[in-house]
C-alpha positions as CSV (number, residue, x, y, z in Angstrom):
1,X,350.2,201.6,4.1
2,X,347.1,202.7,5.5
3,X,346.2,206.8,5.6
4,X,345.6,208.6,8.6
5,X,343.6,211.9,8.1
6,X,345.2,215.1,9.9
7,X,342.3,218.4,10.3
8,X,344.8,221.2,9.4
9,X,344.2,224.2,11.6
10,X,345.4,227.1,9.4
11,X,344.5,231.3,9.6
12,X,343.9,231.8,5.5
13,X,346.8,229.6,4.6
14,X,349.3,229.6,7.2
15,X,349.3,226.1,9.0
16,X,349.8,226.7,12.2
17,X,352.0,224.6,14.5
18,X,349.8,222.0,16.2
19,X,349.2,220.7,12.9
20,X,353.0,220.4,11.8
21,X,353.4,218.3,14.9
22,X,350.3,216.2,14.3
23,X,352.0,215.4,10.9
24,X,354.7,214.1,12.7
25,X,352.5,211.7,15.0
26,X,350.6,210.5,11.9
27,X,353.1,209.8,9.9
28,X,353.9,206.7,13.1
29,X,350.5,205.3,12.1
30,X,349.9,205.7,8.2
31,X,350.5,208.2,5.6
32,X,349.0,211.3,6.4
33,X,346.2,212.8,4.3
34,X,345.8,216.8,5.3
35,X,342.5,218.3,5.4
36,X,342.5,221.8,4.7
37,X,339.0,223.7,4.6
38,X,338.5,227.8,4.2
39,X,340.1,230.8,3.0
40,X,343.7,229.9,2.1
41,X,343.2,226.0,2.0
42,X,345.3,225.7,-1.0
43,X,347.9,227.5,-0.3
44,X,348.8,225.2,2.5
45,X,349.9,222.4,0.8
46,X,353.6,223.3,0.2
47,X,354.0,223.2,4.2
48,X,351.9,220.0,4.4
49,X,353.9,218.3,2.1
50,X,357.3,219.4,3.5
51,X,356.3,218.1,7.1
52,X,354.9,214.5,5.7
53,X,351.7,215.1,3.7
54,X,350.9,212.7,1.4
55,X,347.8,214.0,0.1
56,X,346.2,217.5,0.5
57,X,342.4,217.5,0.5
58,X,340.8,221.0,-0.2
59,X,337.9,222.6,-0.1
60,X,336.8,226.4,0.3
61,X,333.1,227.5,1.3
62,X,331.8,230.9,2.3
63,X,330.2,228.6,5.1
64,X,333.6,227.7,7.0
65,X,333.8,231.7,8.0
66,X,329.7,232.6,8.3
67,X,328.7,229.5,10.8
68,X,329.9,228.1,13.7
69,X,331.9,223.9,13.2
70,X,329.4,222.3,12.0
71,X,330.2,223.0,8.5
72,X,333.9,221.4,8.9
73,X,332.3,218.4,10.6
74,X,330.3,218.0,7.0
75,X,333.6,218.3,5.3
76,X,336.0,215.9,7.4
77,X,332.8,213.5,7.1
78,X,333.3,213.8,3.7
79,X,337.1,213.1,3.6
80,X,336.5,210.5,5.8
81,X,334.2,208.5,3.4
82,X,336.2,209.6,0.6
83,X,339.8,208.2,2.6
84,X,338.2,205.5,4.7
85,X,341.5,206.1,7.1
86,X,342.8,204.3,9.9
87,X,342.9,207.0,12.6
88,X,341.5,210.8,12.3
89,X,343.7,213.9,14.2
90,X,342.5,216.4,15.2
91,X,344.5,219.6,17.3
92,X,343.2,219.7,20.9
93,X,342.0,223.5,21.1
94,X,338.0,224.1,21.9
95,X,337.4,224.3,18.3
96,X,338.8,221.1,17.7
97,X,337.6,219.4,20.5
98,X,334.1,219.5,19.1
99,X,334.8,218.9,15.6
100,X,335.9,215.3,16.6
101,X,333.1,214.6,18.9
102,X,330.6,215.7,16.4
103,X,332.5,213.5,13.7
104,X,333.0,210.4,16.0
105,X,329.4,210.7,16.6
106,X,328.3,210.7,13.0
107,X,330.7,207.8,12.2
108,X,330.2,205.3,15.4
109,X,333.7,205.5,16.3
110,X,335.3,205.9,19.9
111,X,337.1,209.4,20.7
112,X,340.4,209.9,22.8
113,X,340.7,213.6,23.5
114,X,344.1,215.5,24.5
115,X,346.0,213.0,24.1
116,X,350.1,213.6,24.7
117,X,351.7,211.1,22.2
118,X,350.4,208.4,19.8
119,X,352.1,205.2,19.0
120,X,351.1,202.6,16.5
121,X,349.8,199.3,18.1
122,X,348.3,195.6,16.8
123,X,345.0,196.6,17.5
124,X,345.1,200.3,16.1
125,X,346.5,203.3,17.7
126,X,347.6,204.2,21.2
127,X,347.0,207.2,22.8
128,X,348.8,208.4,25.9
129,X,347.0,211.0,28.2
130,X,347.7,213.0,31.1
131,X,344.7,212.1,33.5
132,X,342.9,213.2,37.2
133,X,345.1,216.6,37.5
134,X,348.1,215.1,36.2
135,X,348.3,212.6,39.0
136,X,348.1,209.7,36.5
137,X,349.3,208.6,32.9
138,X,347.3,206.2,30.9
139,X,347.3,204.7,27.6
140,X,344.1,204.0,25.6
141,X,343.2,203.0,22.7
142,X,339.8,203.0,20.6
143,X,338.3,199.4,20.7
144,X,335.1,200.6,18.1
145,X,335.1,202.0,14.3
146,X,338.1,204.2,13.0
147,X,340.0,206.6,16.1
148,X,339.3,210.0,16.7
149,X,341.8,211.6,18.5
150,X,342.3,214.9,19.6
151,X,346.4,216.1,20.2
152,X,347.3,218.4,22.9
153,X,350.1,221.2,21.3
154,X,353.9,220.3,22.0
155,X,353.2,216.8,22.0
156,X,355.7,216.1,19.4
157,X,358.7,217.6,17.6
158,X,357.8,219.1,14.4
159,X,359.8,217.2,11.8
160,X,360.6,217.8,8.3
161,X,359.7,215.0,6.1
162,X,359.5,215.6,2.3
163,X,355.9,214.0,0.6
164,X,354.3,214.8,-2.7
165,X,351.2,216.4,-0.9
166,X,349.2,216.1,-4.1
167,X,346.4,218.6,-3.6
168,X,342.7,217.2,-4.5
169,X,339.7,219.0,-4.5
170,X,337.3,217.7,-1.9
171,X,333.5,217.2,-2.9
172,X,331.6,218.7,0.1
173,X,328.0,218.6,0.3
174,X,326.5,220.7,3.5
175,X,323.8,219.3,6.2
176,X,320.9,220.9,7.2
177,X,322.6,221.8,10.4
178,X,325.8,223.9,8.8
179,X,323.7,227.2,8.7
180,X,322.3,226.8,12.3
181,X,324.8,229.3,13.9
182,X,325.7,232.0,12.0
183,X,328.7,234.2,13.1
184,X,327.3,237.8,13.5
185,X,330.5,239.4,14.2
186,X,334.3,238.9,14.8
187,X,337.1,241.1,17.2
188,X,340.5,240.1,16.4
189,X,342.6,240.0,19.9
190,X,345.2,242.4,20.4
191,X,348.5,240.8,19.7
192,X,351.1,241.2,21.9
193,X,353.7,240.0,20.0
194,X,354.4,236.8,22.1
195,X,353.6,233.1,21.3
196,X,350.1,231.8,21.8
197,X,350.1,230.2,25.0
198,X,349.0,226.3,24.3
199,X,351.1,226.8,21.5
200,X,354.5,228.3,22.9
201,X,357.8,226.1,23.8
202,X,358.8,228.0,26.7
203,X,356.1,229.5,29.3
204,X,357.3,232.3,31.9
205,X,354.1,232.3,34.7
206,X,353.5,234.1,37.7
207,X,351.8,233.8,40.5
208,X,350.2,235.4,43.8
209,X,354.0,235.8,44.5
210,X,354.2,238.6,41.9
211,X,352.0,240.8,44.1
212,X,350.2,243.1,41.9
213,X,349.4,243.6,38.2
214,X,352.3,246.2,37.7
215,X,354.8,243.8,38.5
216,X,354.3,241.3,36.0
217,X,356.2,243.8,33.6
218,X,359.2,241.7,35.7
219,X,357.5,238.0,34.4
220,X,357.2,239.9,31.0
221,X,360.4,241.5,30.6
222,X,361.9,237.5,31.1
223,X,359.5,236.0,28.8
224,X,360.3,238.8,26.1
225,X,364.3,237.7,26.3
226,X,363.2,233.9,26.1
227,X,360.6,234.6,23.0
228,X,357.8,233.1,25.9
229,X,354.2,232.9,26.3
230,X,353.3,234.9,29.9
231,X,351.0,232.7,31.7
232,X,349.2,233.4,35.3
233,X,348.0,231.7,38.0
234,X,344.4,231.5,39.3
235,X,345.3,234.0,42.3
236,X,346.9,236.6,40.1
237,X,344.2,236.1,37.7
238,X,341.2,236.6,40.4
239,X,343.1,239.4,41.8
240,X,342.9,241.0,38.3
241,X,346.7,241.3,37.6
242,X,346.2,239.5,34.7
243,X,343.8,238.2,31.7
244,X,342.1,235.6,32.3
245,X,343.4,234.4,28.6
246,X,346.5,234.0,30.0
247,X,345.3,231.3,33.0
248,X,347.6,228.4,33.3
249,X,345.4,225.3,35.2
250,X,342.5,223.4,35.6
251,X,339.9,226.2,34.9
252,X,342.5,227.8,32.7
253,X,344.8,226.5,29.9
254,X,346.4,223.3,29.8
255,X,350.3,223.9,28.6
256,X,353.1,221.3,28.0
257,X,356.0,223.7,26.6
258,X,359.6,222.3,27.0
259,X,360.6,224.8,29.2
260,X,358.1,226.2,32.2
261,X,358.9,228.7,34.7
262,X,357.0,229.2,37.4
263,X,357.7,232.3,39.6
264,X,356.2,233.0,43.0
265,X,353.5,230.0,42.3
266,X,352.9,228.0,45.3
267,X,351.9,224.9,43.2
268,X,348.2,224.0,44.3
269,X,346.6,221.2,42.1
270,X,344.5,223.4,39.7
271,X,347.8,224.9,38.6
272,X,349.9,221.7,38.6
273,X,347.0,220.2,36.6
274,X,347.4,222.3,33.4
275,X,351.2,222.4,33.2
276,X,352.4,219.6,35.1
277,X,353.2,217.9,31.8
278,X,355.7,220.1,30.4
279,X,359.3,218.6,29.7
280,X,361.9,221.0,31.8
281,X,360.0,223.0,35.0
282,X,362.2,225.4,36.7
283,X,360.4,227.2,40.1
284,X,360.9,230.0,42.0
285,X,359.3,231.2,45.5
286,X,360.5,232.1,48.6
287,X,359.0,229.4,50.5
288,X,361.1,226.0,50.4
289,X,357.8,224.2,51.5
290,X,355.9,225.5,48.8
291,X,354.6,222.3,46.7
292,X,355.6,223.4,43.5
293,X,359.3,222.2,44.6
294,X,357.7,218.8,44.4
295,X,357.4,218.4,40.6
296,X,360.6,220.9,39.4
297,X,363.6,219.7,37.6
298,X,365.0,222.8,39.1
299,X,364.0,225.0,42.1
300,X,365.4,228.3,43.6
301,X,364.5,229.0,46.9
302,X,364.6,233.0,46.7
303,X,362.9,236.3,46.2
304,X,361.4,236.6,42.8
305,X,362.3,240.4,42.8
306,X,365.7,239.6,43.4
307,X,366.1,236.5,41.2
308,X,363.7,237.2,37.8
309,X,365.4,240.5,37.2
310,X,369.0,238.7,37.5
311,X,367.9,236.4,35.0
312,X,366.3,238.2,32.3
313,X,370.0,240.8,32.9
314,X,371.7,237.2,32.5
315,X,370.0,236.2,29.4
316,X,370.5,239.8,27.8
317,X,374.1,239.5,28.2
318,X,374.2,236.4,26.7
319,X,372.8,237.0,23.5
320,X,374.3,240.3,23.2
């Protein structure tokens, strides 16, 4: 069976989830080969192989934490010509993003980028996007040299699937190029105790209906029952209610969690646009005409003060 290389996005060791469920998509196509570069890479090969890894290939360079990508483009280059696979996966965050079209440069091959789901096909894989704003689904696949395809998070299940993830070390020779942006200096973000947003099943957003930043303790306070990601509208982010980090659409973040509540969000395009692919959307806004109604699985027509706080006492009850 032919191998299918997955990147492994990992924080020194722990893999995080994008990669479990790009495990799962692989294993469709071929046997998955994990790539696992940095601080830690080692020590993720007893979660690679529990989720479908057939192979771990490891390597660990002061370079991967002093310079900016190009380093791990050398590296997956290296795995690629050591593998010769029949698809590369990459996760779909910025990072990512530019790691495959760097490498599909450097190899000649066609990219597919945030792609939703992955099937195998006669001609090689297929890709299934989410295109124009949402307003279209296509499949694609890559008609020249070996796929590079980058996965958008929550795209599939992450699913165990015992493999002997044999770790080998990974001969990595760096470019030129590798030292050409050096990292000068790192802030971790303040955690919040939440899920990352791209990464989070269920997503609890509001919107210009929420009416001021001190009121999103309400969209919080339901999130923090659910274990949620917060997310925000463009309105209540240009008003300053909330980060910017935390933007749900087209000039924000792109989400697909299975669960996405949307409260006192009217539903304009650049906001359907980045979470108009998630699996369950439940809406709330006072206004019956508001277009948001037009994509939910469930809508309430009602006052977000009244009907978010009802919830999240609901909820409580429940689980206590």
């Amino acid at each position: 069976m032919a191998e299918v290389l997955v990147y492994v996005d990992h924080v020194d060791g722990a893999v995080r989830k994008p990669t479990l469920e790009l495990l799962t998509l692989a294993r469709r196509l071929g046997e998955p080969v994990a790539v696992a570069l940095g601080n830690g890479a080692a020590d993720t090969a007893a979660t690679l192989a529990e989720h479908g890894a057939v192979k771990v290939l490891t390597h660990d360079a002061s370079e991967y934490a002093e310079y900016l990508v190009v380093p791990k483009v050398d590296a997956l280059q290296a795995a690629y010509e050591a593998v010769s696979p029949a698809a590369v996966l990459v996760p779909s965050s910025a990072e990512g993003k530019e790691i495959a079209a760097r490498l599909a440069l450097r190899i000649g091959s066609g990219i597919i980028t945030d792609a939703v789901d992955l099937e195998a096909g006669d001609e090689g894989p297929v890709a299934t996007q989410s295109v124009f704003a949402a307003s279209f689904t296509t499949k694609s696949r890559v008609i020249k040299g070996t796929p590079v395809i980058t996965v958008k998070p929550n795209s599939a299940a992450v699913e165990a699937a015992p493999a002997a993830g044999a770790v080998e070390a990974l001969s990595v020779t760096f470019s030129e190029k590798a030292t050409g942006t050096k990292i000068t200096g790192r802030t971790p973000r303040e955690s919040t105790g939440r899920p990352e947003l791209t990464e989070a099943a269920i997503v609890v957003s509001g919107g210009r209906g929420v009416n001021g930043a001190e009121n999103f303790s309400i969209i919080e306070a339901l999130a923090d029952q659910l274990g949620a990601a917060v997310g925000a509208s463009r309105a209540a982010v240009d008003a300053g209610w909330y980060p910017h980090t935390n933007q749900v659409g087209q000039t924000g973040k792109s989400v697909s969690p299975q669960l996405y509540i949307a409260n006192g969000i009217s539903g304009a395009i650049q906001h359907r646009a980045g979470m108009q692919t998630s699996k369950t959307i439940v809406a709330v806004n006072k206004d019956a005409e508001a277009p948001i109604f037009e994509l939910v699985d469930f809508g309430v027509v009602g006052d977000l003060f009244d009907v978010v706080p009802q919830l999240t006492e609901e909820i409580k009850a429940r689980k206590g």
